[in-house]
C-alpha positions in Angstrom: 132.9 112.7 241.9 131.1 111.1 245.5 127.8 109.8 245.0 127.9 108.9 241.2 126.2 106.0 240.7 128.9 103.9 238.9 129.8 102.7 236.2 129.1 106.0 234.2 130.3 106.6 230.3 131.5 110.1 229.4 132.0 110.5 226.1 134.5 113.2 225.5 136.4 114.5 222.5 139.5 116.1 224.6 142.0 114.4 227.4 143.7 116.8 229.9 145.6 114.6 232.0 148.7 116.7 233.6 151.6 115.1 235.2 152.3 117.0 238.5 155.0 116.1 241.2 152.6 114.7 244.3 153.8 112.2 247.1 151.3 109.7 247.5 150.5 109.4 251.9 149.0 105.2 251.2 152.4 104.4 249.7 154.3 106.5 252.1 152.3 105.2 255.2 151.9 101.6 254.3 155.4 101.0 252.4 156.6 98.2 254.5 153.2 96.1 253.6 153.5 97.2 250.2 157.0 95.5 250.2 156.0 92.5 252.1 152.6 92.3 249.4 154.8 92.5 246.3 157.7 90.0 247.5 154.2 87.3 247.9 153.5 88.1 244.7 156.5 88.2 242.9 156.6 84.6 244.6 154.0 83.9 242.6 154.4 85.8 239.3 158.0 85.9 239.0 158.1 87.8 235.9 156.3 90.9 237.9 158.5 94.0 238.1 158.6 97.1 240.5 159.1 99.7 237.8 157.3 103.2 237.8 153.7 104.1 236.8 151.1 107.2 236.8 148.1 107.0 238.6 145.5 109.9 238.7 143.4 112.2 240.7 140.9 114.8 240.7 139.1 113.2 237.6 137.0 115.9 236.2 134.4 115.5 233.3 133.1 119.5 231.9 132.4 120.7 228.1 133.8 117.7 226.3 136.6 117.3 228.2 138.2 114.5 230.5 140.9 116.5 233.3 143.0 115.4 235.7 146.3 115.5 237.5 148.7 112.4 237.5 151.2 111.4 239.6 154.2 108.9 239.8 154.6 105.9 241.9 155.8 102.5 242.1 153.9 99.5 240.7 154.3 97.8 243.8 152.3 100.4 245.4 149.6 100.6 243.1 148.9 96.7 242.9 148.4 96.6 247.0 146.1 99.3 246.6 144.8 97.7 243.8 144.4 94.2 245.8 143.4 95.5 248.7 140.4 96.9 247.4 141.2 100.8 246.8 141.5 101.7 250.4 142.3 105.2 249.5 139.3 106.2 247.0 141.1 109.6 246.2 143.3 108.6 243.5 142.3 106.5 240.3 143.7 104.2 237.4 143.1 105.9 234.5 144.5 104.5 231.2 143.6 104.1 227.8 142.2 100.9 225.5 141.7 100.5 221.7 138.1 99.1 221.0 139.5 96.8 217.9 136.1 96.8 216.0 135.6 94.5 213.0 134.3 94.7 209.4 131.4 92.1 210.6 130.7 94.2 213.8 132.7 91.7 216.3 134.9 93.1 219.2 138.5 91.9 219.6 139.7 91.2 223.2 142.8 89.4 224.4 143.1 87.3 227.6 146.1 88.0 229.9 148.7 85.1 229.9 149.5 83.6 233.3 152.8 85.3 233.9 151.2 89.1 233.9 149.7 90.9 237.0 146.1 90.5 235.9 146.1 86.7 234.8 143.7 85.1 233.1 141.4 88.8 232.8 140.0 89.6 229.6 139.8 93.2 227.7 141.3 95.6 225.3 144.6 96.2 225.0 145.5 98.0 226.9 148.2 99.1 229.9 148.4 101.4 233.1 150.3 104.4 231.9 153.7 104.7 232.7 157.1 107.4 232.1 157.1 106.3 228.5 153.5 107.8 227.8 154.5 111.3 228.6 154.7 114.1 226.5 155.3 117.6 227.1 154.1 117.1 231.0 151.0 115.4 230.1 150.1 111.9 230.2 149.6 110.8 226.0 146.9 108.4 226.3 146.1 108.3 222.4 150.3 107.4 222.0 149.9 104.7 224.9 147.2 102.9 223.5 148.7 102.6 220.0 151.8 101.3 222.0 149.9 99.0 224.1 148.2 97.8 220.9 151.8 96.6 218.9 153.2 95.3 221.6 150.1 93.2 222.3 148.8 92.2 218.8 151.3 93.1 216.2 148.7 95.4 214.8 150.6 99.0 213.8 149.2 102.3 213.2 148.2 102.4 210.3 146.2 99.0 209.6 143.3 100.7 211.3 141.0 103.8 211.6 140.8 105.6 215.2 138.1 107.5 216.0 138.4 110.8 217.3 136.6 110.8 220.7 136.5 108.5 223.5 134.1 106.7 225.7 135.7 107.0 229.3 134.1 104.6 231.4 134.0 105.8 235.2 134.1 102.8 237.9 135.2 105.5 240.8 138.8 103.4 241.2 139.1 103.5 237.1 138.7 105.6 234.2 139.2 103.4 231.2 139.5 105.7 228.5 138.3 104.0 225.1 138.8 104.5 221.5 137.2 103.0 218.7 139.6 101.2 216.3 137.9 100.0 213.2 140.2 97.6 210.9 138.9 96.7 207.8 139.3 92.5 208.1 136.8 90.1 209.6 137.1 89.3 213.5 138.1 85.6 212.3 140.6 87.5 210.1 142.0 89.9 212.8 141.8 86.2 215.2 144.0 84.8 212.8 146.5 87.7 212.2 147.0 88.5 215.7 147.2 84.6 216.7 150.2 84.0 214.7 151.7 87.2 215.7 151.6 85.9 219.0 153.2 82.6 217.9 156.5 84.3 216.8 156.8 86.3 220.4 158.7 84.5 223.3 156.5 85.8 226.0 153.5 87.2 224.6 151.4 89.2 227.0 148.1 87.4 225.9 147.1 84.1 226.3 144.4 84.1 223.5 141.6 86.0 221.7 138.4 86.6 222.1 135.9 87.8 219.6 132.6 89.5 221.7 129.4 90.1 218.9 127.0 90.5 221.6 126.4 90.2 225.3 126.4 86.3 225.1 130.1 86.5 224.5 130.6 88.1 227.9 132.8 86.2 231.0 133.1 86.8 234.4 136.6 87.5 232.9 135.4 90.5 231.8 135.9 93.6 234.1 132.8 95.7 234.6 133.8 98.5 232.5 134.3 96.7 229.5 131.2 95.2 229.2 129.3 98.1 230.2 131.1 99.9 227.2 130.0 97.0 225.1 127.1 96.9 226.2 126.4 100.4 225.0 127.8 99.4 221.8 126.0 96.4 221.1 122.4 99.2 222.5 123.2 101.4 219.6 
């Protein structure tokens, strides 16, 4: 996948993502960092926790279909290869989101509250893919992102529509894979709903809601590949 210029969208109807047994050299090579990084941040985000997740490699887009092979490692790994800037570019986080899309066209994202790894970020819902998602030996993306969704908003299954494809938006260190949710309330409705879900949880992963209706509702808070999905939305 060298050379692509990035961030590319593949739209695809099919995910292939096998879980295969791999030990991964960064986390093996660099473990005593690793620990040292994690205990600084745990310092700092106390509510942080070292639990397992699957990261990816060999991301392959061909007749539809998104493949690739996913491994298991610990989160403390993948945030000082995450904060260090990807220094090994072979392996990827690939995970799914849920596009919540309105009745009046507008986007719902949520802002990460201050005690979470990515503080203060805004996007989907969304989360990197860990042993929970797997079924049958392969990574479930369509069952983590309905997860992800719950536990974030409050919104269940079947209060709205999924589309059947995805857009999976290629960064080189990211493959967000994203589905189209359309729910059949206002975005100030949804706002509303969600808010006061979020009211009744004791630690609720969001901070707040954001409603996007056009590129003027974009912040630096933002990561790339979400408004370059919107973006294509918002084209169309």
């Amino acid at each position: 996948m060298s050379g692509m210029k990035v961030p590319v969208i593949h739209r695809v109807g099919a995910l292939d993502l096998v879980v295969e047994p791999w030990t991964w050299p960064f986390a093996e090579a660099r473990r005593a960092e690793i620990s040292a990084h994690f205990a600084d941040k745990r310092r700092e985000t106390p509510a942080i926790w070292n639990g397992r997740v699957l990261l990816g490699r060999n991301p392959e887009f061909s007749g539809g279909r998104f493949s690739a092979s996913y491994f298991e490692t610990d989160f403390a790994s993948f945030l000082a290869w995450r904060d260090w800037g990807f220094p090994d570019p072979s392996v990827f986080n690939g995970f799914g989101m849920g596009a919540l899309r309105c009745t009046d066209g507008a986007f719902v994202l949520g802002e990460m509250g201050p005690h979470t790894a990515n503080a203060g970020r805004i996007y989907f819902p969304s989360g990197t893919p860990d042993l929970d998602d797997i079924r049958d030996g392969r990574v479930d993306i369509p069952g983590s992102v309905t997860r992800e969704l719950e536990e974030e908003t409050g919104l269940a299954a079947g209060e709205y529509e999924s589309d059947p494809h995805w857009y999976c938006v290629y960064t080189g260190p990211a493959v967000a894979m994203i589905r189209m949710l359309r729910v059949n309330m206002s975005g100030e409705a949804v706002r509303e709903r969600i808010e006061a879900d979020l009211a009744a949880q004791r630690q609720p992963e969001l901070s707040a809601i954001h409603l996007v209706r056009g590129t003027r509702d974009f912040t630096p808070a933002m990561p790339r590949f979400v408004t370059v999905f919107l973006e294509a939305q918002f084209a169309t």
